[in-house]
VEXLUM-234391 format. One record per residue: y, x, z of N, C-alpha, C in turn; residue number from 1; residue in one letter. Coordinates in steps of 0.001 Angstrom, whole numbers. Each point is the difference from the previous one (the first is absolute). Layout:
N
{{Y X Z} {Y X Z} {Y X Z} NUM "A"}
...
This chain:
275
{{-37966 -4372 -36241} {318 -654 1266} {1255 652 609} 1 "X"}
{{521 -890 758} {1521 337 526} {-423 960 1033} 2 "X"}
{{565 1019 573} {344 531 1274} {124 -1159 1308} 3 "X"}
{{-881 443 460} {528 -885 1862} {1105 -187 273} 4 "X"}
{{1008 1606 -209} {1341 -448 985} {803 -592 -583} 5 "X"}
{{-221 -2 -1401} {792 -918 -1116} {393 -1552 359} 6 "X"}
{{1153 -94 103} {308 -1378 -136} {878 -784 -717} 7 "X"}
{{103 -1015 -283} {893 -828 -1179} {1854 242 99} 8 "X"}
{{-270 677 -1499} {1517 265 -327} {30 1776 693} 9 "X"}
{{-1094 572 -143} {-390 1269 359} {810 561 1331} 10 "X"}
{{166 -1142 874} {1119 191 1247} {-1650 444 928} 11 "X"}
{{-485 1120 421} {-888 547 1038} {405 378 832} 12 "X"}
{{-1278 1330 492} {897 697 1364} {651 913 -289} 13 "X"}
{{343 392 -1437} {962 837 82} {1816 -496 -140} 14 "X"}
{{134 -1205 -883} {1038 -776 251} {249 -313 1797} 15 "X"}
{{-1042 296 894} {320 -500 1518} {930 1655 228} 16 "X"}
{{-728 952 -822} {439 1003 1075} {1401 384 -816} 17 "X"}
{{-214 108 -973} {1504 471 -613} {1022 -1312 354} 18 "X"}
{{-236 -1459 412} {659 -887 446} {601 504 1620} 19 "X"}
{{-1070 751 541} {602 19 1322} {983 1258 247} 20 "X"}
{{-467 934 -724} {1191 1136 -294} {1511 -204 -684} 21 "X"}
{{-252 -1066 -1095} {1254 -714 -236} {758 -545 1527} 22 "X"}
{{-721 -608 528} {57 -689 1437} {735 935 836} 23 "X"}
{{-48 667 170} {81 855 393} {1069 977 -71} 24 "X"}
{{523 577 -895} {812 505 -950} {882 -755 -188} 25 "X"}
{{227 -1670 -273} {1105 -602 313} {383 -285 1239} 26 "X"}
{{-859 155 1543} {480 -497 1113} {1098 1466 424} 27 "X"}
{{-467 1170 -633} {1024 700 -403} {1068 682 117} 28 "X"}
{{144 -1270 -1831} {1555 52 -457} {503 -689 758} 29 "X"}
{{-954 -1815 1027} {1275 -648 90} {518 809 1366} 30 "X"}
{{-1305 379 791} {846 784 1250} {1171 815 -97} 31 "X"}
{{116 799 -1241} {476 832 90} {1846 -376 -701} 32 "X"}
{{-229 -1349 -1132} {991 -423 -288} {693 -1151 1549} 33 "X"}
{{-578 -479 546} {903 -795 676} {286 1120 1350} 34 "X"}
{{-1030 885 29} {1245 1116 1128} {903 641 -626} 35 "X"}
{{116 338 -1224} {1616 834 -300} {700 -1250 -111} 36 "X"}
{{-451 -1310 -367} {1387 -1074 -589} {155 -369 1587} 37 "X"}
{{-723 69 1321} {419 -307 1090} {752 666 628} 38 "X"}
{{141 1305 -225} {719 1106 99} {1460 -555 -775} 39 "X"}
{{184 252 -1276} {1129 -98 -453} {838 -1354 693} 40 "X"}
{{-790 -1445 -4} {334 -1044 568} {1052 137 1537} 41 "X"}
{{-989 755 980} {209 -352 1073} {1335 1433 -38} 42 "X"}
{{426 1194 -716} {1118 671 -335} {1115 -811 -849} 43 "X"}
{{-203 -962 -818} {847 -771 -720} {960 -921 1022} 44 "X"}
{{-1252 -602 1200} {744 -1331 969} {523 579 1010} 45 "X"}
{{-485 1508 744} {299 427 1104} {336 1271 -262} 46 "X"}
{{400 752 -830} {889 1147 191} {479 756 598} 47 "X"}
{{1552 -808 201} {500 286 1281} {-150 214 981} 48 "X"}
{{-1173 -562 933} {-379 -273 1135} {-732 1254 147} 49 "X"}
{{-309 333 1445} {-1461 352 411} {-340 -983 386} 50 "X"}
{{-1453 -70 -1127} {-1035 -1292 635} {-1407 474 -707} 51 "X"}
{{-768 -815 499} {-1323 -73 -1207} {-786 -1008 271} 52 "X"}
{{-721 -630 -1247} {-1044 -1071 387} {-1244 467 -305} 53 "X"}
{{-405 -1027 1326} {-1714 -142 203} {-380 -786 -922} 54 "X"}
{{-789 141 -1313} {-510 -922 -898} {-825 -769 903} 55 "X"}
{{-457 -972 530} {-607 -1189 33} {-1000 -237 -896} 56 "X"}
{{174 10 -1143} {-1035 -1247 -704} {-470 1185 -933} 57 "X"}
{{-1 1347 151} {-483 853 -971} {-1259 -30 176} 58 "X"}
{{-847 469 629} {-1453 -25 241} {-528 -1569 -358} 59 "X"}
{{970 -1191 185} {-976 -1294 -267} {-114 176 -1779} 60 "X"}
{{1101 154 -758} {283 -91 -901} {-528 743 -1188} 61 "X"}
{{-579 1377 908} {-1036 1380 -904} {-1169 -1385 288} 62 "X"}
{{-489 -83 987} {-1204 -714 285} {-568 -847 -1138} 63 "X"}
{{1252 -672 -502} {270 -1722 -440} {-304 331 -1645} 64 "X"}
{{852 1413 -604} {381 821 -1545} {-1604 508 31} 65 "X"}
{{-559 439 1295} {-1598 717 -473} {-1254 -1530 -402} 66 "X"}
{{502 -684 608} {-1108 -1461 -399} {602 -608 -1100} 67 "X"}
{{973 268 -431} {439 -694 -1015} {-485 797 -1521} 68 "X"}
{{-102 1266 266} {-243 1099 -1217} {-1904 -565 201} 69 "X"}
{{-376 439 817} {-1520 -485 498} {12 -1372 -824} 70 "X"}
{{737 -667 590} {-574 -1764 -829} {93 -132 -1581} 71 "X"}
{{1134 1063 -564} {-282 -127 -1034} {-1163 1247 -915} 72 "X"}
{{-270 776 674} {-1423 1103 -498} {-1304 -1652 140} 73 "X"}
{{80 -557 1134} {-1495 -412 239} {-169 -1196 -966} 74 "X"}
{{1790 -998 -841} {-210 -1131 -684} {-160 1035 -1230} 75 "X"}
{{294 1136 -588} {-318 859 -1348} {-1245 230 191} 76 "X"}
{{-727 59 877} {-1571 692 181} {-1165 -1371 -443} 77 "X"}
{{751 -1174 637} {-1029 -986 -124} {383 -930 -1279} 78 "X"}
{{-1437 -158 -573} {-310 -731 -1669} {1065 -1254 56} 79 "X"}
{{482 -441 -1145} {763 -918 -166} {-952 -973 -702} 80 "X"}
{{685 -1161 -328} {-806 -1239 -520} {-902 563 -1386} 81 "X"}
{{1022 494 -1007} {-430 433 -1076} {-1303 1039 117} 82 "X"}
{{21 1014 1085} {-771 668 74} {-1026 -223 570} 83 "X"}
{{-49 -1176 940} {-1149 -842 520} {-834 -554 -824} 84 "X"}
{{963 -519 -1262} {-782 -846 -677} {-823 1215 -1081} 85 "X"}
{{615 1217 -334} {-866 164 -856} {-1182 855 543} 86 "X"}
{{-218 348 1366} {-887 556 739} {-1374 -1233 -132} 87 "X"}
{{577 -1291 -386} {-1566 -972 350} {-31 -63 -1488} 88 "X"}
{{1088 635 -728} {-670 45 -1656} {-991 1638 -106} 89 "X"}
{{108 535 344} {-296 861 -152} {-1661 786 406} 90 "X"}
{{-1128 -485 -999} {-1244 -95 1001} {-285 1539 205} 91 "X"}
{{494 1004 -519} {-281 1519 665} {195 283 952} 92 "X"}
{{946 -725 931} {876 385 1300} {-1699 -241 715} 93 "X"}
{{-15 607 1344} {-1076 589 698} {-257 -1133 1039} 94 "X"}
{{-1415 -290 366} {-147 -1655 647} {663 182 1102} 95 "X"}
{{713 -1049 706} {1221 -326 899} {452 -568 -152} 96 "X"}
{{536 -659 705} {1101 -904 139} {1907 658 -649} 97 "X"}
{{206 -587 -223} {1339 587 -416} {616 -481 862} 98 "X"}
{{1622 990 166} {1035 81 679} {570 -1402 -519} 99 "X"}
{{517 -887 1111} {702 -941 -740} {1912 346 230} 100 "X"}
{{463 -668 -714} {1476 313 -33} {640 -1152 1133} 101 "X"}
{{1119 261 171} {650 -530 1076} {1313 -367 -55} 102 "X"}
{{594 472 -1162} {1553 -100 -79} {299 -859 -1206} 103 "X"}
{{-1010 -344 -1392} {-276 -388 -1213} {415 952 -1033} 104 "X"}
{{484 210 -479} {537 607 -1428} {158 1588 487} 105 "X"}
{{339 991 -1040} {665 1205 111} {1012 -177 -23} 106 "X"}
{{732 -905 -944} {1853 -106 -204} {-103 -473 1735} 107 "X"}
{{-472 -858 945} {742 -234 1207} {-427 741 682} 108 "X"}
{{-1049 735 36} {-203 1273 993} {942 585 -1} 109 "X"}
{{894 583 -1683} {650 879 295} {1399 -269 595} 110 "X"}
{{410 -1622 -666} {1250 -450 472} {40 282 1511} 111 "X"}
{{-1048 -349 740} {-9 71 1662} {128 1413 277} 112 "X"}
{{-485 740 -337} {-131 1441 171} {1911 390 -212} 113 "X"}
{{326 -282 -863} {1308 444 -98} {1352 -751 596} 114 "X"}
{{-517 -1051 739} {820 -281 800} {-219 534 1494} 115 "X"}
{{-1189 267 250} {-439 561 1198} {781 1340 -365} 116 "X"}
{{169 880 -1000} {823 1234 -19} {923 -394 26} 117 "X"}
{{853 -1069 -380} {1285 -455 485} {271 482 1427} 118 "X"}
{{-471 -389 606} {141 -182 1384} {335 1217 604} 119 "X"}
{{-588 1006 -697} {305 1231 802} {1587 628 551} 120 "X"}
{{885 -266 -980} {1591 129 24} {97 -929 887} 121 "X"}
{{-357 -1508 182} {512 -422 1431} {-547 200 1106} 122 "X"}
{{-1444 836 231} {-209 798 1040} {916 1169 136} 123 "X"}
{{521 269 -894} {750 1576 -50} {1242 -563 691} 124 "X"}
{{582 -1174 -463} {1297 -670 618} {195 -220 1215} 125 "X"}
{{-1167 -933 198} {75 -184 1801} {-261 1600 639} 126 "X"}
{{-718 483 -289} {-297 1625 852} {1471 358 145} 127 "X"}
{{731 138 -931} {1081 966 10} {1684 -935 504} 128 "X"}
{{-505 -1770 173} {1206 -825 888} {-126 -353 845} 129 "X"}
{{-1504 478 987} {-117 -491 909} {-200 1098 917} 130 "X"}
{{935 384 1292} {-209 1100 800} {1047 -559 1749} 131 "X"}
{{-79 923 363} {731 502 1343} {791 617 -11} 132 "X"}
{{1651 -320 -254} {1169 1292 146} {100 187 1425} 133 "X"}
{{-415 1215 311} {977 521 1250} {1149 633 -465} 134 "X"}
{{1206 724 673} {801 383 33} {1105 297 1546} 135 "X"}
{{622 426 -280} {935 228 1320} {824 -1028 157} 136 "X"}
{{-103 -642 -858} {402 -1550 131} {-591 -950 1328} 137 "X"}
{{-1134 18 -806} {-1161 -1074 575} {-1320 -173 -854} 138 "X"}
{{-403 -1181 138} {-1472 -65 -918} {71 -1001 -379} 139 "X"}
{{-553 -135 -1776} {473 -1101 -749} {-1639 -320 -806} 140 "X"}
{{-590 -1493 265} {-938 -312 -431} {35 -171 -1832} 141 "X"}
{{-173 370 -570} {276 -86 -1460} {-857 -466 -1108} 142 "X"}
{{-230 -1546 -380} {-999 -290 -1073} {960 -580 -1467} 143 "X"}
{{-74 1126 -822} {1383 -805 -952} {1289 -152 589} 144 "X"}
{{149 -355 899} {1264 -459 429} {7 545 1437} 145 "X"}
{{721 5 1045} {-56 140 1300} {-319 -973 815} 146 "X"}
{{-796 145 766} {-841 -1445 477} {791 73 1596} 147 "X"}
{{96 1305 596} {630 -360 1275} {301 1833 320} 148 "X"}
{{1326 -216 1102} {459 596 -340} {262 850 1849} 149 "X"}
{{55 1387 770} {-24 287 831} {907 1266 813} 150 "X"}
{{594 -5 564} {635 1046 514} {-596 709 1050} 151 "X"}
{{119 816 416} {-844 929 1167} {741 -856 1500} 152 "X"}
{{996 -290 -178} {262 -1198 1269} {-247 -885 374} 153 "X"}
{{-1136 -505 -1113} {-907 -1374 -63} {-1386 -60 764} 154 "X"}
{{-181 1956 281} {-1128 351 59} {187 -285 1742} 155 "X"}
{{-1617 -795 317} {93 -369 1554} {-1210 990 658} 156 "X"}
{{-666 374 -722} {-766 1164 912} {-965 986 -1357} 157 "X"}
{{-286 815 758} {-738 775 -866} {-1317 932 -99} 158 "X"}
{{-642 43 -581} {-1523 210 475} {-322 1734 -1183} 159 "X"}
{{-613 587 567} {-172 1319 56} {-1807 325 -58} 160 "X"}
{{-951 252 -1198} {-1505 -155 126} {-296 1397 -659} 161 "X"}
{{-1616 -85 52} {-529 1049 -763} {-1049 -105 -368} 162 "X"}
{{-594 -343 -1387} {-1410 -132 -500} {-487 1495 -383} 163 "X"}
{{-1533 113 414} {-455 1507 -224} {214 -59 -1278} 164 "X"}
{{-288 -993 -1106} {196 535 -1530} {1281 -109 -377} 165 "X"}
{{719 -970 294} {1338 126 -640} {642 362 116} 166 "X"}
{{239 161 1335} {1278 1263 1138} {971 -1600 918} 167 "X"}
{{1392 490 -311} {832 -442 996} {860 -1444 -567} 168 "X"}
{{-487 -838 710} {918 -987 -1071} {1301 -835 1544} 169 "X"}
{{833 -326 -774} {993 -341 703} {451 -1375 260} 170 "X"}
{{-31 -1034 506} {243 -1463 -380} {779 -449 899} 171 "X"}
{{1431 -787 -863} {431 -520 785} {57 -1156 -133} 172 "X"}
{{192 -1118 1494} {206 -1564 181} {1293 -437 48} 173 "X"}
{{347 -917 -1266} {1784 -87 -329} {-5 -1616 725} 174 "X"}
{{1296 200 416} {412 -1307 1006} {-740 -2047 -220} 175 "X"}
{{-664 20 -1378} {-513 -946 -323} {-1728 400 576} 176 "X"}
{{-180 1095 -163} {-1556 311 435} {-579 1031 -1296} 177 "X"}
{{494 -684 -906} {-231 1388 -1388} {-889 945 290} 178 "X"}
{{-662 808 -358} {-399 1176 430} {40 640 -1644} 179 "X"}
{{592 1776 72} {298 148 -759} {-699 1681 216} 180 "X"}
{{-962 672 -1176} {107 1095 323} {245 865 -1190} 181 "X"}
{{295 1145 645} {1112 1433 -977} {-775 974 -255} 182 "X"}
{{-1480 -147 297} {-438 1250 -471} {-1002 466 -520} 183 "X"}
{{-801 -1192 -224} {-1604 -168 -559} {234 -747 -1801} 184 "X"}
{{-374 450 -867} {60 -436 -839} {599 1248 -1343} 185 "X"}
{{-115 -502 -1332} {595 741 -899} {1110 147 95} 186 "X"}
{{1168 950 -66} {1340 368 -302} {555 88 -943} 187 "X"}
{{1439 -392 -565} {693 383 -747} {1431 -62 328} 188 "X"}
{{496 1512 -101} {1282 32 1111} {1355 570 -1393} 189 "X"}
{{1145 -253 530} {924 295 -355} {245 1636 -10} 190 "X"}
{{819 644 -1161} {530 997 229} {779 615 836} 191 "X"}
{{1038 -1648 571} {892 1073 1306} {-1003 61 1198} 192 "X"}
{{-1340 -1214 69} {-839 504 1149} {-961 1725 -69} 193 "X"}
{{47 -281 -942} {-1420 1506 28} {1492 634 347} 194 "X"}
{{1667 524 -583} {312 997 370} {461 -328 1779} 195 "X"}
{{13 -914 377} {551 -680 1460} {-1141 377 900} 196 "X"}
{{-1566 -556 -260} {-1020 482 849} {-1075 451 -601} 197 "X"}
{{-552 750 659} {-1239 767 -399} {-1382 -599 -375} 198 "X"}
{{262 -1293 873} {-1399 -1197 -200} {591 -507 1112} 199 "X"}
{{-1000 -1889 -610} {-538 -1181 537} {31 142 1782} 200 "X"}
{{-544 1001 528} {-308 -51 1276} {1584 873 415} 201 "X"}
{{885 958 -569} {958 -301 734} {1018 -518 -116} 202 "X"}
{{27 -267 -945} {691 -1621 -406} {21 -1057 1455} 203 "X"}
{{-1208 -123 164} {-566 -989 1523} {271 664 1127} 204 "X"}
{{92 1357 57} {348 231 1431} {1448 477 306} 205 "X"}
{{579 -269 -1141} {1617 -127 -93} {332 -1250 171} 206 "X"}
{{-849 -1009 -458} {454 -1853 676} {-347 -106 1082} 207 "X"}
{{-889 745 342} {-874 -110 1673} {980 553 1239} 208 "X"}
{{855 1061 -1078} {1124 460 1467} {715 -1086 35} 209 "X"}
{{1064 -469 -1511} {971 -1002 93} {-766 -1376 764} 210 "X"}
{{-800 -171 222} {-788 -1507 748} {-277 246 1384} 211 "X"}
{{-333 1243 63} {175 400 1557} {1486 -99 497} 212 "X"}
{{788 465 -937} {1710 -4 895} {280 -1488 64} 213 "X"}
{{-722 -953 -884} {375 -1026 -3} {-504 -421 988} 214 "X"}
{{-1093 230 439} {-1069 -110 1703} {-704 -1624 -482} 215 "X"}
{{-921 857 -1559} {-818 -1488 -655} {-1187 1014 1091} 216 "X"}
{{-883 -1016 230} {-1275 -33 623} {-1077 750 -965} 217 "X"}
{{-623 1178 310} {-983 518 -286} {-1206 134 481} 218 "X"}
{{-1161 -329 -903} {-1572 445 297} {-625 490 -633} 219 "X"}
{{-799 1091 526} {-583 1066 -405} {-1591 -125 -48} 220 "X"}
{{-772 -370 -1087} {-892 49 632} {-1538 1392 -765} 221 "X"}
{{-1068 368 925} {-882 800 -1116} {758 1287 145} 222 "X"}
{{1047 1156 950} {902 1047 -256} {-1266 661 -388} 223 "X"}
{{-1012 88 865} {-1047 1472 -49} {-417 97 -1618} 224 "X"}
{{153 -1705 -335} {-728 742 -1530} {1056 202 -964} 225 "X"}
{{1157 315 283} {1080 97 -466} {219 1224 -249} 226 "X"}
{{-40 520 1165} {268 1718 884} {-1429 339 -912} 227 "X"}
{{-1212 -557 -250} {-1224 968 -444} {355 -317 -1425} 228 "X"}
{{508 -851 -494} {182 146 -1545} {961 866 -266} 229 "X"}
{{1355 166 604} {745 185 -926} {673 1844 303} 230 "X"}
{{-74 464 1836} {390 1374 299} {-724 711 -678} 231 "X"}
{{-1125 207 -261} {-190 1003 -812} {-80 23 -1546} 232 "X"}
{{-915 -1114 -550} {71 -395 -1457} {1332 -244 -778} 233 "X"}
{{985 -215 944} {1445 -606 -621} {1140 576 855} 234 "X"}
{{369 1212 -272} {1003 978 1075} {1060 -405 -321} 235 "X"}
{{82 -952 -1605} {1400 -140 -160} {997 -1473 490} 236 "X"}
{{-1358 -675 281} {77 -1392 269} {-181 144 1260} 237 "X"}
{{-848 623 924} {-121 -291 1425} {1765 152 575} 238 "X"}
{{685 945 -52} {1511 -714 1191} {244 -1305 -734} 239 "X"}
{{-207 -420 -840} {739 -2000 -279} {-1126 -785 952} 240 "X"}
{{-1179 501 -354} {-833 -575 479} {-136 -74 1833} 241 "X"}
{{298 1440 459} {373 -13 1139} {906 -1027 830} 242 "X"}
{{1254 177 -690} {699 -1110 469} {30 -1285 -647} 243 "X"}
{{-875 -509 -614} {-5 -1315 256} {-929 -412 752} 244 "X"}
{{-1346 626 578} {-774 -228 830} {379 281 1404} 245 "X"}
{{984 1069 186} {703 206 1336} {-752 1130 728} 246 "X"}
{{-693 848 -857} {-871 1303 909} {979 581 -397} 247 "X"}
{{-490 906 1512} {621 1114 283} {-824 1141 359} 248 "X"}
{{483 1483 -156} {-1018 608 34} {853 1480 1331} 249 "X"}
{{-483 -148 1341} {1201 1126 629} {-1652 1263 862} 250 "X"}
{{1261 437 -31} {-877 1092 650} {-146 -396 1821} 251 "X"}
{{-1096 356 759} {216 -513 1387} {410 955 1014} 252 "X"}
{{540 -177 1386} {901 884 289} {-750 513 315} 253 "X"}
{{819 1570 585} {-909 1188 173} {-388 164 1196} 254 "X"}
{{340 -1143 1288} {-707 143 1284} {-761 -700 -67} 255 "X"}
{{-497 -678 -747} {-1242 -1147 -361} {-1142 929 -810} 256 "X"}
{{653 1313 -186} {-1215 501 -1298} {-1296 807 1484} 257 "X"}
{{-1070 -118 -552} {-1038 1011 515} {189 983 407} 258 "X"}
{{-618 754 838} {1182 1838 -167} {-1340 347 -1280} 259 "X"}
{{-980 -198 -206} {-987 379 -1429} {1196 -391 -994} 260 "X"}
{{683 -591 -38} {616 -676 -1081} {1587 16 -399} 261 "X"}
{{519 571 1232} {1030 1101 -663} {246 1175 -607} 262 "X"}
{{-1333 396 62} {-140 1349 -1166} {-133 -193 -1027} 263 "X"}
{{238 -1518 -560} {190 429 -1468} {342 -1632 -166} 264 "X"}
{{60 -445 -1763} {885 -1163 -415} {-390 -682 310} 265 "X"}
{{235 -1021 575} {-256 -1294 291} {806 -1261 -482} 266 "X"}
{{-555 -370 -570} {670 -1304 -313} {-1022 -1645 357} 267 "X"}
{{948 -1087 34} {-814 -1206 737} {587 -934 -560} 268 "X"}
{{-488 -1614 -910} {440 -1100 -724} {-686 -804 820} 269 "X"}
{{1151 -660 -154} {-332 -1849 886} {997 -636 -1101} 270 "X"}
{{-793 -1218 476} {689 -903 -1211} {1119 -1123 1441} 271 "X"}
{{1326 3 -487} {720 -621 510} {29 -1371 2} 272 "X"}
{{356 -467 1273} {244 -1809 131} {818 -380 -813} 273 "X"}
{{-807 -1186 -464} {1256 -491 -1509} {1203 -915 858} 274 "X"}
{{1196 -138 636} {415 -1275 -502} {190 -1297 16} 275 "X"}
């Protein structure tokens, strides 16, 4: 008599598990191949510049390459016609019902299966042509081609937030209504940017001065959880962060102090009117 976990074309639970470690093991390579070719890409088109893009469609596209590796483990796992049929030839197999097949043959299971791996290089494609250039330019929507195109003089106001998990994101509203933001998302930046700025956030609070001289409209909103994420956890990021939220941090004068409280340091933070 057969084994229980045995099933036709000896695909069981151990074909599930060494299937899902394959699974696994290729989500990977491809992560790991379309971030260096996104890397080289976005150094090939933008060079010159300080800039960097926000991938966009990277996270849909891992999402899209992990169900696609999945769809083809679960059409290899399940019996094909041939193997259906010889399961009702077969009177040793153990009383039950048999698995029925769903796709017909093995030759088209597998044909489907290998076009579904097709697919993965044009998930890898769109991930790595579809993003957000900023730059000191402006900000350029980018799918394959340039879809639309923005200067920081286009920009009609600008908004300033803070999520407890993500930190500080920056968004601005371009003269059509656009909303565009610079700081949430995957990166891939140019060489003259990493040697030009240190990071993403002061990158933004170097456009945040030039938009202030320009006297674009700013809002700030969420500072406290700004000020609790980032002064102490992030010493290197809090002054960008400072000034784009607009705190300030002064000491208060010394005829205002306690007389308990001139004997020693005192210091006092208020968060300043935005604007």
């Amino acid at each position: 008599m057969k084994k229980k976990g045995k099933r036709s074309g000896n695909r069981g639970c151990m074909f599930l598990v060494f299937g899902t470690l394959c699974v696994l093991v290729g989500m990977m390579i491809y992560i790991f191949l379309v971030g260096r070719l996104t890397s080289l890409v976005i150094e090939a088109r933008y060079g010159g510049q300080a800039s960097y893009a926000i991938m966009t469609a990277q996270l849909p596209c891992i999402l899209v390459a992990f169900l696609l590796m999945e769809a083809v483990l679960i059409l290899q796992y399940l019996p094909s016609e041939e193997e259906y049929q010889e399961k009702l030839k077969d009177r040793s197999q153990p009383v039950g019902k048999p698995k029925k097949h769903i796709l017909g043959t093995r030759k088209v299971t597998n044909i489907i299966s290998l076009v579904l791996l097709l697919c993965l290089p044009l998930c890898g494609a769109i991930s790595i042509n579809t993003y957000r250039l900023v730059s000191e330019d402006g900000m350029t929507e980018h799918c394959f081609v340039d879809q639309s195109v923005y200067t920081w003089e286009n920009v009609q106001s600008y908004r300033v937030d803070c999520d407890s998990d993500k930190g500080l994101s920056v968004t601005f509203t371009m003269e059509d209504g656009k909303q565009l933001e610079i700081l949430q998302g995957t990166v891939s930046d140019t060489q003259a940017f990493a040697n030009a700025y240190s990071s993403t956030t002061a990158f933004a609070a170097h456009m945040g001065e030039r938009l202030d001289s320009l006297q674009i409209p700013r809002n700030v909103s969420h500072m406290e959880r700004a000020v609790k994420f980032y002064r102490d956890n992030y010493p290197t990021l809090w002054p960008y962060v400072k000034a784009l939220t607009g705190y300030e941090e002064i000491d208060p004068w010394e005829d205002e102090l306690a007389p308990e409280s001139q004997t020693g340091e005192v210091s006092q933070e208020h968060t300043s009117d935005i604007p």
